[in-house]
C-alpha positions as CSV (number, residue, x, y, z in Angstrom):
1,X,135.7,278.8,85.3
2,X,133.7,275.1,84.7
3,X,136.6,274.3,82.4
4,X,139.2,274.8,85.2
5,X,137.1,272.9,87.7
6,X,136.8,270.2,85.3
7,X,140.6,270.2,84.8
8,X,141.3,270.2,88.9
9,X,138.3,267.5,89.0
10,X,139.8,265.0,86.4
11,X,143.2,265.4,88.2
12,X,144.7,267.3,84.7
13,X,145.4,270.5,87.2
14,X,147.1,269.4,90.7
15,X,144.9,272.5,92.2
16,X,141.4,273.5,94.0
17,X,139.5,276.3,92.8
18,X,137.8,277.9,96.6
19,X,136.5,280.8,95.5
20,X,134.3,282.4,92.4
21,X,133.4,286.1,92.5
22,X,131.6,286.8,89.5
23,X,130.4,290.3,87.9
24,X,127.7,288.6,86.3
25,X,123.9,289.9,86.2
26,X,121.4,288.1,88.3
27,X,120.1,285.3,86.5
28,X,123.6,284.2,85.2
29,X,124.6,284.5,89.1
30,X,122.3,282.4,90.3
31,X,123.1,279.4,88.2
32,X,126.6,280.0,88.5
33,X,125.9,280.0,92.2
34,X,124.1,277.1,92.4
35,X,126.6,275.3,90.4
36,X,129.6,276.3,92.8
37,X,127.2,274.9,95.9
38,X,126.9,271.7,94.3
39,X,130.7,271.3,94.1
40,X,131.8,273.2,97.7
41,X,133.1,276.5,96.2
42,X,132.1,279.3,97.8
43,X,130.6,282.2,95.6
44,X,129.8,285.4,95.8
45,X,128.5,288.4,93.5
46,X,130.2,291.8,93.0
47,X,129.4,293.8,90.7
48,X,130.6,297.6,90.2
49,X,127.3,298.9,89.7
50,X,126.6,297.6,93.4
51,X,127.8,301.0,95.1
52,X,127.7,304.0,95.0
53,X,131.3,304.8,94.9
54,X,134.4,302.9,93.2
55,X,136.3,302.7,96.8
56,X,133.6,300.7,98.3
57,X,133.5,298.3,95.3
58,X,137.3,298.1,95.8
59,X,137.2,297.2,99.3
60,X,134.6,293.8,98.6
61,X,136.3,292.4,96.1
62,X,139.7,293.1,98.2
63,X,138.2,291.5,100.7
64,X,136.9,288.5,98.9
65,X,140.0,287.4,96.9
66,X,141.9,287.9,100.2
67,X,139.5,285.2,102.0
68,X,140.4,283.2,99.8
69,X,144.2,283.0,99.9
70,X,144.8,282.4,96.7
71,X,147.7,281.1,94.8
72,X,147.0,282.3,91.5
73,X,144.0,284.6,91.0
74,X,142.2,283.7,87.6
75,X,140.3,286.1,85.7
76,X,137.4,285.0,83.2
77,X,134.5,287.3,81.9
78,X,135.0,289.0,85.2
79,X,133.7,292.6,83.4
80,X,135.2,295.7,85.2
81,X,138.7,296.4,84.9
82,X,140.4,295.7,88.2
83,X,141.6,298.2,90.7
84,X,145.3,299.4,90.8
85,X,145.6,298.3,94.2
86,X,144.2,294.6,94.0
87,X,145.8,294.1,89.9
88,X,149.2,295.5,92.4
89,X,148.8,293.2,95.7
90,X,148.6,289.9,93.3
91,X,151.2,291.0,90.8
92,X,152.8,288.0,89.4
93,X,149.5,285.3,90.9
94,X,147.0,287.4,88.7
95,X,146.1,285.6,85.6
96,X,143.7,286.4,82.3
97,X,142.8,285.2,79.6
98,X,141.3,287.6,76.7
99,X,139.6,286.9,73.0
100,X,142.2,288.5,70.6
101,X,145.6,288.0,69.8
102,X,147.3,290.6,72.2
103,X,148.5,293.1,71.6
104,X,145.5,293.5,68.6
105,X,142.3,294.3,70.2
106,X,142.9,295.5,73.8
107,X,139.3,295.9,75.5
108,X,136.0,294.7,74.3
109,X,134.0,294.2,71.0
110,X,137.6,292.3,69.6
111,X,135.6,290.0,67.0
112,X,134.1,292.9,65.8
113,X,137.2,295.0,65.3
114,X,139.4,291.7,63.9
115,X,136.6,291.2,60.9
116,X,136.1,295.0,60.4
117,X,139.7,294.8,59.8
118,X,139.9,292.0,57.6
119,X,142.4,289.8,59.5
120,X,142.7,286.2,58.7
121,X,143.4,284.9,62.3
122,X,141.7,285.5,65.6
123,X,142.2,283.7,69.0
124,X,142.8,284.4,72.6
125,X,145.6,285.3,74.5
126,X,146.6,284.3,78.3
127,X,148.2,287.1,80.0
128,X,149.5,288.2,83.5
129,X,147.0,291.4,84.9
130,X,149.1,294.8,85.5
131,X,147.7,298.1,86.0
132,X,147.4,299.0,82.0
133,X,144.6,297.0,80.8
134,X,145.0,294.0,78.5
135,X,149.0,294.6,78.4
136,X,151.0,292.1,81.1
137,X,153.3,289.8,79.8
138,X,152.0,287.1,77.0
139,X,151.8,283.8,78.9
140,X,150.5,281.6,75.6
141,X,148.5,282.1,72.8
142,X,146.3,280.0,69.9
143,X,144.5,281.7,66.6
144,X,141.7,280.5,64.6
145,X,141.2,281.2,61.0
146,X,138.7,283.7,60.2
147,X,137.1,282.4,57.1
148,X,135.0,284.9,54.5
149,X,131.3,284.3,55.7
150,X,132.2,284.4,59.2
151,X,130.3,287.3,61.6
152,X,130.6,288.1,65.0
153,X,128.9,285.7,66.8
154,X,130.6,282.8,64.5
155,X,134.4,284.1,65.6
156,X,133.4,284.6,68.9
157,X,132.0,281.2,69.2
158,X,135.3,279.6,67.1
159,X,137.1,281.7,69.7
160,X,135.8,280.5,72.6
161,X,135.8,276.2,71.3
162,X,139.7,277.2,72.1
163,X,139.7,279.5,75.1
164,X,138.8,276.5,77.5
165,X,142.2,274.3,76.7
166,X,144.3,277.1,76.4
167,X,143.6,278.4,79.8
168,X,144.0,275.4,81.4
169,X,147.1,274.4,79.6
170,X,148.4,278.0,80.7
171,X,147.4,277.4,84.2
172,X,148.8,273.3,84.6
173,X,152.5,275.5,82.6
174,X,152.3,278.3,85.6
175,X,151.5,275.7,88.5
176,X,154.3,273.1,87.2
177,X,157.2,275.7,86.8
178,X,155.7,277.3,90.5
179,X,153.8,280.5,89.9
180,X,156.3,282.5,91.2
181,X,159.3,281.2,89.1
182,X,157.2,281.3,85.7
183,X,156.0,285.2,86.3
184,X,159.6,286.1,86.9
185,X,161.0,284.2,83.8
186,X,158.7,286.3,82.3
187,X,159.2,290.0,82.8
């Protein structure tokens, strides 16, 4: 999120980001809060565990992204797999980007699974959100070497030094061609 605002801020993305909704817990929150009021974004906090049932959780986060009007809806570390209905409303504006070179390693713990396996690359992938999790159509993708000492937290952290440039590149690719001419050259 911070890299994209960067990117928008320096003028390397012709876009605003209005709105953060983050699934993070409290004390991540609050700074990411605080940073967003610093810079005019509004942000808000929505986290599944919230309620009591999935439909009222639905209905929030509906809500907020509608507030919002986006253009393109982007997706980082946001940690519950979106509803049908929302991933369905902003098909083709619904963006993610995910630590593995898709399709390997739908889902979480994908450092883990890439050394258990004993792959020599890793990376991220940007991808358009449908209903089946991890799956919509490959937007771009960059790999890192895995190298013979490396652990978990060393991949992840390789992984991520990329996931910042590639998401941003993605996202200048999408708004240049016009989001909705670049998801339908897609599918």
């Amino acid at each position: 999120m911070k890299a994209i605002v960067a990117a928008c801020d320096s003028g390397q993305l012709n876009a605003n980001v209005t709105t953060v909704i983050s699934s993070q817990p409290r004390a991540g929150f609050q700074l990411t809060k605080g940073w967003c009021d610093m810079r005019g974004i509004a942000c808000y906090h929505n986290r599944k565990d919230f309620y009591e049932h999935d439909f009222q959780w639905e209905s929030v986060l509906g809500s907020l992204i509608a507030l919002s009007n986006p253009d393109l809806v982007c997706l980082a570390g946001y940690m519950s797999v979106l509803p049908e209905g929302i991933v369905s409303q902003y098909e083709g504006r619904m963006i993610n980007i995910h630590p593995s070179l898709l399709p390997k390693y739908k889902g979480l713990v994908t450092h883990r699974r890439a050394l258990e396996n004993g792959d020599s690359t890793h990376g991220a992938t940007v991808h358009y959100v449908i209903p089946e999790l991890d799956s919509g159509p490959i937007i771009s993708q960059k790999s890192v070497f895995i190298y013979e000492l490396d652990n978990e937290i060393i991949l992840r952290d390789r992984v991520r030094s990329i996931e910042h440039e590639l998401y941003v590149s993605s996202i200048k690719t999408i708004l240049e061609e016009g989001v909705d001419k670049h998801y339908k050259s897609m599918i």
